[in-house]
N, C-alpha and C positions, 0 to 999 in steps of 0.2 A: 343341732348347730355345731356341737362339737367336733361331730362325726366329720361335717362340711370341713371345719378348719384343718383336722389332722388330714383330711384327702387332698386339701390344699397345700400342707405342706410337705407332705410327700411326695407331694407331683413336684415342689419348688426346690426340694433335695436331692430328687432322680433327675431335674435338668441343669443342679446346681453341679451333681458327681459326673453329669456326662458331659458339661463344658469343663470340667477340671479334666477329667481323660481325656478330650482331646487337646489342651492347654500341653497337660504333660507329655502327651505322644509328640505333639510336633518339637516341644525341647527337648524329648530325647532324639529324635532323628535329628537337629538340627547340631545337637550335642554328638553322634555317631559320626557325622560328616566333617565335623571340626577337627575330632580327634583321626580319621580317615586319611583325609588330607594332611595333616603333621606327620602320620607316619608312613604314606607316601614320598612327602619331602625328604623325610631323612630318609631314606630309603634312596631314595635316585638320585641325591644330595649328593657331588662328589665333594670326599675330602680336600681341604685345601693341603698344598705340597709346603715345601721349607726346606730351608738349607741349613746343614749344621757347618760350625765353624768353631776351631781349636786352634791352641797352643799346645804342643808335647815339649818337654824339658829334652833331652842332648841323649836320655835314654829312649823316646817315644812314648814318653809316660804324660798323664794329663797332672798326675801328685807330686807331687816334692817339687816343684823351680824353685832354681836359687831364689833368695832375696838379700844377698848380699855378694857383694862384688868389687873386686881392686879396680883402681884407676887401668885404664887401658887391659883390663882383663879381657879375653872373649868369652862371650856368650851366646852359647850355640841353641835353638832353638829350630823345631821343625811346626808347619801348620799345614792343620787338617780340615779336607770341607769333604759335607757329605752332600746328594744331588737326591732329592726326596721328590723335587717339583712335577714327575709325569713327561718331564722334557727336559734338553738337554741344558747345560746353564755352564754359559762361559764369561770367566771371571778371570781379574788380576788382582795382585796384592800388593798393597802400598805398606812398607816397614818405615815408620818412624820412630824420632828420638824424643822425647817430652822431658819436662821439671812440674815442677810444683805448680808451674803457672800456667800449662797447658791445659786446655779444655776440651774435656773427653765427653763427645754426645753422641747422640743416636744418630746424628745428622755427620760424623766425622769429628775430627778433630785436627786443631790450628797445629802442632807439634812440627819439628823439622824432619822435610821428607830425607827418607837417609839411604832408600834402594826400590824402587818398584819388578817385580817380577809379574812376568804376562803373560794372556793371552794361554788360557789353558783351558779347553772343553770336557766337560763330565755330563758322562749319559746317567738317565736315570739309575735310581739305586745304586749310585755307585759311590762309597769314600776310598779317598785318596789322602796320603801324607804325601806332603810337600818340602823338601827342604834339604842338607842342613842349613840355616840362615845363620850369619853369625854377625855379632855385635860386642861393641865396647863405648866406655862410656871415659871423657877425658878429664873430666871434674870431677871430685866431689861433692857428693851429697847426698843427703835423702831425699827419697823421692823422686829419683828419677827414673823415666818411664821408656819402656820399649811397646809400641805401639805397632798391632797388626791391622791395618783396614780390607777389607773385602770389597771389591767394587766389580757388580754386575758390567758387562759388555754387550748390548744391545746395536747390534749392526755399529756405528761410529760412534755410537753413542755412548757414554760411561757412565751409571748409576751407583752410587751409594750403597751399600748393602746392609754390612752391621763392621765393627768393631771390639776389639778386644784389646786390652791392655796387662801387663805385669810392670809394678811397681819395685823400683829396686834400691838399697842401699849400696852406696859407690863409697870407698872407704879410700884410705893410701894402700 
C-alpha cells in the first residue's frame, strides 16, 4: 500500500515539475519579449532636439557679468543660441527692463519691453553669438533686471521659447 502511495505521488510531483516548466518557460518568453521590445524602442527612438540659450558679458564670456552698475552706465551684453532641433529654427529676441516687481516665468515675463531684435534662421548644429546689445539703467536700485526672451517664429506665428535674466545693482 505504501508502494501505491509513493507511485502516486510521484506521478503528482512529475506533473506538478512539468506544469511548473511550462508556467516558467512561458514567463520567460513573455519576459524576453518585454525586454525585446524596450530595446527596440530605445533603439529607433529618436532623441528629442533643444535649443541652447545664453547671456556672454561684453568679453563673450558666460563668467564674471557685472552685477553692479552706475545710473546711466552702459551695459554691453551679447546672446547666444545653439540649434540642436534636427531642423532649422527661426527666432527673435525680446530685451527688457525689470525691478523687483517683475515676474520672471517659464511662460515670459511682464518687464518693459526696451528693443526687440529679429527674424534670424539657424540651421541645425549650429551656435551663434548675437550682439553687442547695450543697455542702462536711469534709477537706482537693487534689483534691477536685464531680461533676454527667446521667442520661436512659426510661419506668422510667434511662440515663447525660454528666458533668461541677470540681476543688477544700479548705484550713483
Amino acid at each position: 500500500m505504501n508502494e501505491i502511495n509513493n507511485k502516486d505521488e510521484r506521478k503528482d510531483s512529475k506533473s506538478s515539475d512539468k506544469q511548473f516548466e511550462k508556467i516558467l518557460k512561458i514567463c520567460l518568453i513573455i519576459g524576453i519579449l518585454i525586454v525585446s521590445g524596450f530595446i527596440i524602442y530605445y533603439i529607433f527612438k529618436p532623441e528629442p532636439g533643444y535649443v541652447t540659450f545664453g547671456i556672454l558679458n561684453e568679453n563673450q564670456e558666460a563668467e564674471g557679468f557685472t552685477t553692479e552698475a552706475s545710473i546711466n552706465e552702459t551695459i554691453s551684453f551679447y546672446l547666444t543660441v545653439g540649434n540642436y532641433l534636427k531642423r532649422e529654427f527661426t527666432f527673435r529676441f525680446k530685451i527688457l527692463k525689470g525691478n523687483n516687481e517683475s515676474n520672471l516665468s517659464s511662460s515670459g515675463s511682464n518687464g518693459t519691453l526696451y528693443l526687440t531684435i529679429g527674424n534670424f534662421t539657424l540651421e541645425n548644429n549650429i551656435e551663434q553669438i548675437y550682439g553687442s546689445y547695450n543697455i542702462s539703467f536711469s534709477e537706482v536700485g537693487e534689483n534691477q533686471i536685464i531680461i533676454a526672451e527667446l521667442w520661436q517664429i512659426k510661419g506668422v506665428v510667434e511662440e515663447f521659447h525660454n528666458i533668461l535674466w541677470i540681476r543688477l545693482n544700479i548705484t550713483n
